[in-house]
Structures are given as structure tokens and as C-alpha cells.
C-alpha positions as CSV (number, residue, x, y, z in Angstrom):
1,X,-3.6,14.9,43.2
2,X,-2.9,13.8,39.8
3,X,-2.7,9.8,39.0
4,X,-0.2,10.3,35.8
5,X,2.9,9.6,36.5
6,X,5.3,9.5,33.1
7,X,8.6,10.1,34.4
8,X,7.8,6.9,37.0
9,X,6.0,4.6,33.9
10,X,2.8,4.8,35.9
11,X,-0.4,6.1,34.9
12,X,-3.5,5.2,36.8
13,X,-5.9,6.5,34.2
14,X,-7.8,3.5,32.8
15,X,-7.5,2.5,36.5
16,X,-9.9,5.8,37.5
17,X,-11.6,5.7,34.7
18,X,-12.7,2.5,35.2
19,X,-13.0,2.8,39.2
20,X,-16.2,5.5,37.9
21,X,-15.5,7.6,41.0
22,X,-15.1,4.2,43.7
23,X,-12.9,5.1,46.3
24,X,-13.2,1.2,47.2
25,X,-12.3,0.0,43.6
26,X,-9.4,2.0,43.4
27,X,-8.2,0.9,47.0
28,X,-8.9,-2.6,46.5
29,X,-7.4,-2.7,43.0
30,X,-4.0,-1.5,44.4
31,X,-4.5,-4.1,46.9
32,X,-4.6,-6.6,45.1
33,X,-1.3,-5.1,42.8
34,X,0.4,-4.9,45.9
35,X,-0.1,-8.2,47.1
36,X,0.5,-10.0,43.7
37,X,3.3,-8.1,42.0
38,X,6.4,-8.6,44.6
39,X,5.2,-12.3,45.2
40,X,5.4,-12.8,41.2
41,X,8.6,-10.3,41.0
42,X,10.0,-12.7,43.3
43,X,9.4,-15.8,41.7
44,X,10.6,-14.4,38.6
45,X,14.1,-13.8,40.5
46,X,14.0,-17.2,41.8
47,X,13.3,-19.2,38.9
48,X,16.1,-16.8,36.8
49,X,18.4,-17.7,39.5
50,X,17.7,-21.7,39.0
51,X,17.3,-21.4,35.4
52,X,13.5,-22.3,35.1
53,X,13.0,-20.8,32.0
54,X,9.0,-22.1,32.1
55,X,8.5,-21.1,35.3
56,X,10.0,-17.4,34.6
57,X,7.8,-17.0,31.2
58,X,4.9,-18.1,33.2
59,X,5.5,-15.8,36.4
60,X,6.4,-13.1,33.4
61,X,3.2,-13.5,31.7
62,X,1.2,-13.2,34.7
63,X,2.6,-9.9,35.7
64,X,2.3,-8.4,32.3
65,X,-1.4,-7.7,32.2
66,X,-1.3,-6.3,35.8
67,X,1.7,-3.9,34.6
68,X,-0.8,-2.9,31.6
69,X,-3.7,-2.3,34.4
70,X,-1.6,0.5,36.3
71,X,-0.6,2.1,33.4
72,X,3.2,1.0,33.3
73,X,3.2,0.3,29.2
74,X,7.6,0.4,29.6
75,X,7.6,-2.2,32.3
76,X,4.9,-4.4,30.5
77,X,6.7,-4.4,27.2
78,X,9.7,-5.1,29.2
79,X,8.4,-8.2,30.8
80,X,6.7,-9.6,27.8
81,X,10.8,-9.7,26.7
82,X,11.4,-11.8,29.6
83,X,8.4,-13.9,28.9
84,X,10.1,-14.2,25.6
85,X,13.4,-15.1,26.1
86,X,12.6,-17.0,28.7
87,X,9.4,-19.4,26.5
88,X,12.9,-19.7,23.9
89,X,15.0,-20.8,26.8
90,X,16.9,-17.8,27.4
91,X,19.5,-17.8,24.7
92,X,21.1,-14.9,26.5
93,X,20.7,-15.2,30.3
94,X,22.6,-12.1,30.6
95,X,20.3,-9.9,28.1
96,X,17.6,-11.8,30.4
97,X,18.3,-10.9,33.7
98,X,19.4,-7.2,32.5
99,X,16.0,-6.8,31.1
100,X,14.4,-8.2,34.4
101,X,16.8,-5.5,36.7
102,X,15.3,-2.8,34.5
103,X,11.7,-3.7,35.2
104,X,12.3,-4.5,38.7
105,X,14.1,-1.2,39.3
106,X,10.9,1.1,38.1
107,X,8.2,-1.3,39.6
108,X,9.5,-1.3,43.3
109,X,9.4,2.4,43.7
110,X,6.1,2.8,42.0
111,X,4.8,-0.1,45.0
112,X,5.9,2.7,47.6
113,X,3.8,5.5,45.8
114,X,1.3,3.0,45.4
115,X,1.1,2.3,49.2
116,X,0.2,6.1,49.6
117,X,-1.9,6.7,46.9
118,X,-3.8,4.0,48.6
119,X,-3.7,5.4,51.8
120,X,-4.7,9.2,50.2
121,X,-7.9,7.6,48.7
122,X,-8.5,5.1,52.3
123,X,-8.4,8.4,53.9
124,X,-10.7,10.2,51.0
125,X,-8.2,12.6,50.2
């Protein structure tokens, strides 16, 4: 099963590369994505919704380095805009919150194929 996935901004080579053949690495890697990235999607959301700019560049620049992990370089440079306009106290809310859809709309999916990729390598497929 191949681990590139362009069309989806996910590519999980630097993430088998550095697993070195670990089954377990890999699996607890994408644990660990899947339990951190919708808690700091949503606290993104939340804090664009009240208009905590600090919060939003914080939550932002947490999720970026994770994004650059799983091989999703569109999604990360994405974020780092949101962590941008939101450190210069979101000048243009609008251009904010577009550019936070955007990211939102490609990571969520790759989450699902994430959950069976996963399960694939749990089941040593």
C-alpha cells in the first residue's frame, strides 16, 4: 500500500522512513496525530469564533510542526498563515477564517484515511 498521498496533501514518507520498519512507531505516531490534531483544530475554531487572536496563533503554531510530520507541506504553510494573521491580530478575520476552512477541509479527511492506515499496519497488513 503506498503512503504518498499528493492529491490528499499527505505524504507519510519521512514518517516510514523514520519509523525504520516499526509497525509500533508508525501506529503510535498516528495515534498521537489523531488524538492531538482535532483537539487543536478545535481550539483554533473556538478561539477564531471569540476573537483570541493569541490563543489561535498559539493553537496554530502547535499544529504546524505535526502537519510537517505527516507530510501535509499545503496544510502546514496554510496554518503558519493563520499563526500569522492571527500573532498581527487578524487584520482580516475574513481572509483568516477562509484560510483556516481550507486547512480544516483537507486535514479532516486525511484523519479518516489515517484511522485505517493505522488499522492496516495494527493488523500488519
Amino acid at each position: 500500500m503506498s503512503h504518498i498521498f499528493p492529491e490528499h496533501d499527505l505524504d507519510l514518507s519521512f514518517l516510514f522512513e523514520i519509523a525504520d520498519g516499526s509497525d509500533e512507531f508508525i501506529v503510535e505516531s498516528i495515534e498521537m496525530f489523531l488524538q492531538q490534531t482535532p483537539e487543536l483544530l478545535q481550539t483554533i475554531a473556538t478561539a477564531i469564533e471569540n476573537k483570541d487572536w493569541p490563543l489561535t496563533a498559539s493553537a496554530a503554531h502547535k499544529l504546524k510542526p505535526n502537519l510537517g510530520f505527516f507530510g501535509m507541506p499545503v496544510s502546514q504553510a496554510t496554518i503558519q498563515e493563520v499563526e500569522i494573521m492571527a500573532k498581527e491580530g487578524a487584520p482580516s478575520p475574513e481572509l483568516l477564517v477562509s484560510k483556516f476552512n481550507e486547512v480544516r477541509a483537507i486535514i479532516t479527511p486525511n484523519l479518516d484515511r489515517l484511522v485505517k492506515i493505522k488499522a492496516d499496519r495494527e493488523a500488519g497488513l
